[in-house]
C-alpha positions in Angstrom: 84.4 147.1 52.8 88.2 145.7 53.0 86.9 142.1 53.5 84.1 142.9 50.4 87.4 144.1 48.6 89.3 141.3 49.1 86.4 139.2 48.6 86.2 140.1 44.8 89.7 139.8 44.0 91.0 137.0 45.8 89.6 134.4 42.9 91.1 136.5 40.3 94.5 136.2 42.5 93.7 132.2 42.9 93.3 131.7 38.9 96.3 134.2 37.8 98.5 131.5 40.0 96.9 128.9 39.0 97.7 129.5 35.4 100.8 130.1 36.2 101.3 126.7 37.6 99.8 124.9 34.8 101.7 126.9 32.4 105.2 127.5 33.8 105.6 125.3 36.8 108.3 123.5 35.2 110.1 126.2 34.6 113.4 127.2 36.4 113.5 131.2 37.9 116.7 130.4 40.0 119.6 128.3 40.8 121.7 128.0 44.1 125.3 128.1 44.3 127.3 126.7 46.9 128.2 130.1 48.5 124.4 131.0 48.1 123.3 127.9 50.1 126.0 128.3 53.1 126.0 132.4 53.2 121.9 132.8 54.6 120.6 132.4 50.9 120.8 135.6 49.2 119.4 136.4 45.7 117.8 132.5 45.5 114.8 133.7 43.7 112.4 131.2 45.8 109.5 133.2 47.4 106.6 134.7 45.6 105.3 138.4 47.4 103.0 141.1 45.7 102.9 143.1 48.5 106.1 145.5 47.5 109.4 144.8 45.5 112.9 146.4 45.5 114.6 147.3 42.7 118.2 148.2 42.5 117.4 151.2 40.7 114.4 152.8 42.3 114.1 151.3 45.6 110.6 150.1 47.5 107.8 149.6 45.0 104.7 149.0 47.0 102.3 147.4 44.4 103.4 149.7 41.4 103.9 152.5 43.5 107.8 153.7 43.9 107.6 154.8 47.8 108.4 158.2 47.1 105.7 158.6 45.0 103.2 157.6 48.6 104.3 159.8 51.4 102.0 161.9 51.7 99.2 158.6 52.9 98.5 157.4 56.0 99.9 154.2 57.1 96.4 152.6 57.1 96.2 153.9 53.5 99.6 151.6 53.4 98.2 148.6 54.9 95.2 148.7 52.8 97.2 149.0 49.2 99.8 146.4 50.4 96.5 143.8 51.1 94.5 144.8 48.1 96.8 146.4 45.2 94.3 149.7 45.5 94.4 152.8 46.9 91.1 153.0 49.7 88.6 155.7 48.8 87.2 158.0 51.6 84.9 155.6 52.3 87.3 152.6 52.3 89.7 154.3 54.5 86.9 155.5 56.9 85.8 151.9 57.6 89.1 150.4 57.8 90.0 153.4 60.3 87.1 152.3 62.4 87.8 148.6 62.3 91.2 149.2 63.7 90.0 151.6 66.4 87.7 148.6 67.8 90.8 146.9 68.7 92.5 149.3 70.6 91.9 148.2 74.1 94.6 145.4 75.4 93.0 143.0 77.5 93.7 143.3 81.2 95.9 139.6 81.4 98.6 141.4 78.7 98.8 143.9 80.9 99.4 141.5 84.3 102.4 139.6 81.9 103.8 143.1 80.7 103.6 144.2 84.6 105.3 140.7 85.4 108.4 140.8 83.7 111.9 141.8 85.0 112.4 145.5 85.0 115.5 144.8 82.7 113.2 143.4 79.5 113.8 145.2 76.5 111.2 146.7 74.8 111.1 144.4 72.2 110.8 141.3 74.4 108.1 142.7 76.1 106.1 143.8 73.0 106.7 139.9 71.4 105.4 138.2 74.3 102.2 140.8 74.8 101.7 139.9 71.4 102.5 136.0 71.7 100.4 136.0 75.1 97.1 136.7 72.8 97.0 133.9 70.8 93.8 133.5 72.7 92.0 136.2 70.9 92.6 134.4 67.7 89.7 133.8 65.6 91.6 132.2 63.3 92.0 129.6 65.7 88.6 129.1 67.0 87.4 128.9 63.4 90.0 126.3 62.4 89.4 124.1 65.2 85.5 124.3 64.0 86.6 123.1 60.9 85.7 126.2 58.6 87.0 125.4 55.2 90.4 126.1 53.9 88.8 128.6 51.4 87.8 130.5 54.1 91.2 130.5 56.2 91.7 134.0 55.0 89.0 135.8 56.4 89.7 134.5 60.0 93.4 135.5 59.0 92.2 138.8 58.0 90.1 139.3 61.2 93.3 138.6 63.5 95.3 141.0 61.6 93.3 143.4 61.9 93.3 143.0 65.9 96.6 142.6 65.6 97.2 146.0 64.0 94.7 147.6 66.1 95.9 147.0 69.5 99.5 147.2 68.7 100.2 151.4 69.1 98.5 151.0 72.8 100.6 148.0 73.4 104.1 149.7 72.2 103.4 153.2 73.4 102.6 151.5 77.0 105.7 149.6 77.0 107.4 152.8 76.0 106.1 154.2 79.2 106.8 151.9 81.2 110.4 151.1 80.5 110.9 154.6 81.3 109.2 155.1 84.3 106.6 157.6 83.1 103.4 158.1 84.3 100.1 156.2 83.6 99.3 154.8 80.3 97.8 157.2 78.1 94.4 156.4 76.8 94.1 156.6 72.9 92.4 159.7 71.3 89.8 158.6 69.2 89.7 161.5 67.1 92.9 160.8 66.1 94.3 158.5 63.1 96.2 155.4 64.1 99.5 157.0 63.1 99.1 159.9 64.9 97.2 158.1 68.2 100.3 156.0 68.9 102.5 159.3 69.0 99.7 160.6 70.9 100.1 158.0 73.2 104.2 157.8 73.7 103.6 161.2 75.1 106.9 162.4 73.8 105.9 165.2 71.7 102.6 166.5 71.3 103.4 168.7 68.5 101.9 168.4 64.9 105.0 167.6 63.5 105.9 164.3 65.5 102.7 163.2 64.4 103.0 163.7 61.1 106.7 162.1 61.2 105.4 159.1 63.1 103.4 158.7 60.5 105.6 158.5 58.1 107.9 156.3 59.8 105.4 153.8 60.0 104.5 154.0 56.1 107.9 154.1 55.1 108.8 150.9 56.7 106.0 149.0 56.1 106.8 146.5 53.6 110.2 145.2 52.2 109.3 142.6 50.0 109.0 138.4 51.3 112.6 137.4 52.0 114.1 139.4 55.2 114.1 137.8 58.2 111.3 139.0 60.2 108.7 138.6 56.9 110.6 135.2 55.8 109.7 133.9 59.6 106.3 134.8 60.3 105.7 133.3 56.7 107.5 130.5 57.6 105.2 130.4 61.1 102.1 131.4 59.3 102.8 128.4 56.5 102.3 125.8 58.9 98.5 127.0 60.0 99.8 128.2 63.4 98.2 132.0 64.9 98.9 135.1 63.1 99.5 136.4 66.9 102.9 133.4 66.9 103.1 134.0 63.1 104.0 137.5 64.1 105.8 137.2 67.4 108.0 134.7 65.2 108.8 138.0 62.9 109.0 140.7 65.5 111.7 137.9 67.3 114.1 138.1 64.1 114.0 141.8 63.7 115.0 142.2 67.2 118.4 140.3 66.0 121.2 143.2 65.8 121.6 142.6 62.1 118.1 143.0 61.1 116.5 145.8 63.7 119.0 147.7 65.1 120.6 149.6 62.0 118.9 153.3 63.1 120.1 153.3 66.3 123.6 152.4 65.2 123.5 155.2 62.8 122.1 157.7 64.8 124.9 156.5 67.8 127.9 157.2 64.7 126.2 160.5 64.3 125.7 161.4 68.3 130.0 160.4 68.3 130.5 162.5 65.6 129.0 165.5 67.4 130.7 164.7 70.5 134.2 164.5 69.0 134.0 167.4 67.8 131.6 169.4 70.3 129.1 170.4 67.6 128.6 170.5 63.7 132.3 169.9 61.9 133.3 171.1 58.8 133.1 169.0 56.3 136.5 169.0 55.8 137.2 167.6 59.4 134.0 165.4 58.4 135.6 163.6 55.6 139.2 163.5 57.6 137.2 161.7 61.0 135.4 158.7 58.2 138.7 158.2 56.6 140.1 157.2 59.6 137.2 155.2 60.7 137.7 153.1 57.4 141.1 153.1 57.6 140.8 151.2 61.2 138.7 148.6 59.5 135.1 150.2 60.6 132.3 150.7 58.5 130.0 153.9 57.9 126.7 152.8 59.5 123.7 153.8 57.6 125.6 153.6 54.1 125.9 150.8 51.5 122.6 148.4 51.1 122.4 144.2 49.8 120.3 145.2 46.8 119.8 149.0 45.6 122.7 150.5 44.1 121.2 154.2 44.4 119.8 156.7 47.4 117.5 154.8 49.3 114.1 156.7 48.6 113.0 156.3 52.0 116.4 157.6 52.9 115.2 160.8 50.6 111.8 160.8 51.8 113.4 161.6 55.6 115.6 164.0 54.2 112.7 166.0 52.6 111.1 165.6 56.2 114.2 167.4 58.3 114.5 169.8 55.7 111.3 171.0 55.9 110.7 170.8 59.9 114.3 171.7 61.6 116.6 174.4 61.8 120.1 174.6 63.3 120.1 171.1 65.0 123.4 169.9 64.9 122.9 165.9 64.7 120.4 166.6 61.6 123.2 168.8 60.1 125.4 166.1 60.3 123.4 163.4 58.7 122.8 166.2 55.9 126.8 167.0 55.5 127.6 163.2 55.9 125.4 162.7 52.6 127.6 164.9 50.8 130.6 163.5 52.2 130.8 160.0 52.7 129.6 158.7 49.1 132.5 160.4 46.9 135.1 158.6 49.9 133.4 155.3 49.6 133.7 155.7 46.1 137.7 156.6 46.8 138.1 153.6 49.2 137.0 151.1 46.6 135.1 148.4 48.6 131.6 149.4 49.1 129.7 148.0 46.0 127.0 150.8 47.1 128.5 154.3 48.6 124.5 155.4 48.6 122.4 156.4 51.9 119.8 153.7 53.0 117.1 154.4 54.9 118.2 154.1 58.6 121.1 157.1 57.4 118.3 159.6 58.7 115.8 157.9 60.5 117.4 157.7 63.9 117.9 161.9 63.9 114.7 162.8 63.4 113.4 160.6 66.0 115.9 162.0 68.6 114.9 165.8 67.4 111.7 165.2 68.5 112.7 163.6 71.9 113.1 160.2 71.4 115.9 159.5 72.3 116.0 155.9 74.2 117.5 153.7 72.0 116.6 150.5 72.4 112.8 151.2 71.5 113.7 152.5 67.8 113.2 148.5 66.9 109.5 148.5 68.8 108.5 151.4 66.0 110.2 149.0 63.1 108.1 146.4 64.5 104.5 148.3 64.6 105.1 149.7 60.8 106.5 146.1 59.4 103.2 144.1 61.0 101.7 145.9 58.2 103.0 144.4 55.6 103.9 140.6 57.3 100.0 140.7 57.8 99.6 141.3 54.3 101.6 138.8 53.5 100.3 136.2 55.7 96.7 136.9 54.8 97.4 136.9 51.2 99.3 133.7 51.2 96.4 132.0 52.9 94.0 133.5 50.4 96.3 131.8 47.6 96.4 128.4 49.6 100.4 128.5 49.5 101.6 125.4 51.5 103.8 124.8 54.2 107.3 126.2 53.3 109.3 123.2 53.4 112.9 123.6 51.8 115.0 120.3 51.7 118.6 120.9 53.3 121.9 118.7 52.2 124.3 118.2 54.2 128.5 118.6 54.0 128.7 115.0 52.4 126.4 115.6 50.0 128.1 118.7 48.7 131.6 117.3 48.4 130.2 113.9 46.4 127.9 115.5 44.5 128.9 119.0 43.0 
């Protein structure tokens, strides 16, 4: 039904752009400044993505829909609006549940690599090179080196992704497992949605509410628009025709970088120190006193200010809602709730934060560690499995639409002093 789906409304997509070529492709939607060029590009208005937007205002828009608006779907009802701009029906969600749960089983050799690497791999390299290592599942491949036609790249795009999504949660939960030196793998539940399987399968908490908040962790985080690093590289990847299982890996690589991934578990360490100073839940006197000094001695308050919105991060709200509703009298939770009331109004006072609002990694980390996950260094393995939903939107979209090669021209020092 997804690939029917997609089948009808790809050649509307491929006429909309193409009037929009012949009509406005002369026209200018951005210019580049110096400081834009050397300072990683920000706000250059050079990538076209359907898939979600973020507005300053309102936050993540997944086609049309503000994200708060969504949280009560599945992250396979996600993955199926980001790809085709619709809600799935019963039916649609039925058969796009089944197609992922014919790819859940991870071919023996991943398992051999996984079991072959040093004991010291972090999670993340581990679950980049199980997914790099199947590059020779790729039917994408097979079918290009056949020569299938470039107007039916997307459907062997498609097909990979949806492997690709399928056999991720076994993948990560394993390597969860395994990095901690728990028992044997745990086999996935086929009664179970894929959400809910891959907390099934961490084996962390087999409680209702885990699953439900593993599911929305992975909605929540499925999508952020064309331009951050781990969806600007697999596009990047994807643009020159290599395998959606590189394409990814290529992604899944960037947002292991400590400025992309790793914001949760920074916030959720500043929250774990706050407890510890002061042996519990502080008032929010002493709460306000303890950021002031952290500011004062040049440090920032992790999991507050964001590049673009200028209000709450939804998602942020959308967590919030979550805790509220599922714990009592934890003290890290009440300290990401009292830290919401206190640390805006002394951003506000300090002057240099052009955003004193909550983004989404301000509550994310706590509700992970209520629930008993507590190690770390695998919070960027769970931002991995929920963004492959939307970078394999992406890709297969931008294959659909024929978009070339992403091939920006670069000037060098010379050229900017002689010619600006």
């Amino acid at each position: 039904m997804l690939q029917e789906t997609l089948a009808e409304k790809i050649p509307v997509w491929q006429n909309d752009l193409k009037q929009v070529l012949d009509q406005n492709g002369d026209k200018v939607i951005s210019s580049v400044t110096v400081s834009q060029a050397i300072k990683g590009m920000r706000g250059v208005k050079s990538l076209i993505c359907d898939t979600s937007t973020v507005s300053a205002d309102k936050g993540l828009i997944i086609r049309g829909h503000s994200i708060l608006d969504i949280t009560n779907i599945l992250p396979e009802e996600a993955f199926y609006l980001l790809l085709t701009g619709d809600l799935p029906n019963k039916n649609q969600l039925s058969d796009l549940q089944n197609q992922l749960n014919e790819h859940r089983t991870v071919p023996d050799y991943v398992w051999n690599v996984l079991d072959s690497m040093p004991k010291k791999s972090h999670p993340m390299t581990m679950l980049s090179i199980a997914i790099q290592s199947m590059r020779v599942e790729s039917i994408f491949v097979e079918k290009f080196n056949e020569g299938t036609p470039k107007k039916d790249y997307w459907k062997w795009v498609l097909e990979d992704g949806l492997k690709l999504i399928g056999v991720l949660p076994t993948i990560a939960a394993a390597i969860y497992r395994k990095q901690n030196q728990l028992s044997e793998k745990i086999d996935p539940d086929q009664n179970l949605d894929w959400g809910g399987n891959f907390a099934h399968m961490l084996g962390v908490n087999d409680s209702d509410d885990f699953k439900k908040l593993m599911r929305l962790y992975l909605m929540l985080h499925s999508d952020h628009e064309g331009g951050n690093v781990s969806a600007f590289s697999s596009l990047t990847v994807a643009s020159s025709l290599s395998s959606p299982f590189l394409a990814l890996g290529a992604g899944l690589n960037g947002l292991a970088g400590p400025l992309h991934g790793l914001a949760n578990q920074e916030c959720l360490k500043f929250v774990l120190e706050i407890r510890n100073h002061f042996s519990g839940n502080p008032s929010k006197e002493d709460l306000k006193e303890y950021c002031w000094k952290r500011l004062n001695n040049g440090r920032v308050i992790p999991g507050y200010g964001h590049a673009v919105l200028r209000c709450p991060d939804p998602r942020f709200t959308a967590f919030m809602d979550f805790g509220k509703n599922h714990i009592n009298n934890d003290d890290v939770f009440d300290i990401v709730k009292a830290l919401f009331d206190v640390v805006p109004p002394v951003l506000k006072e300090h002057g240099k934060a052009k955003n004193p609002w909550p983004n989404v990694d301000a509550a994310s980390g706590s509700l992970l560690y209520y629930y008993g996950l507590k190690e770390f260094n695998y919070y960027t393995v769970l931002f991995s499995l929920s963004r492959a939903m939307g970078i394999i939107s992406q890709i297969i979209i931008n294959r659909a639409l024929r978009i070339p090669i992403t091939r920006p021209k670069s000037v060098n020092m010379d050229w900017l002093k002689n010619n600006i």
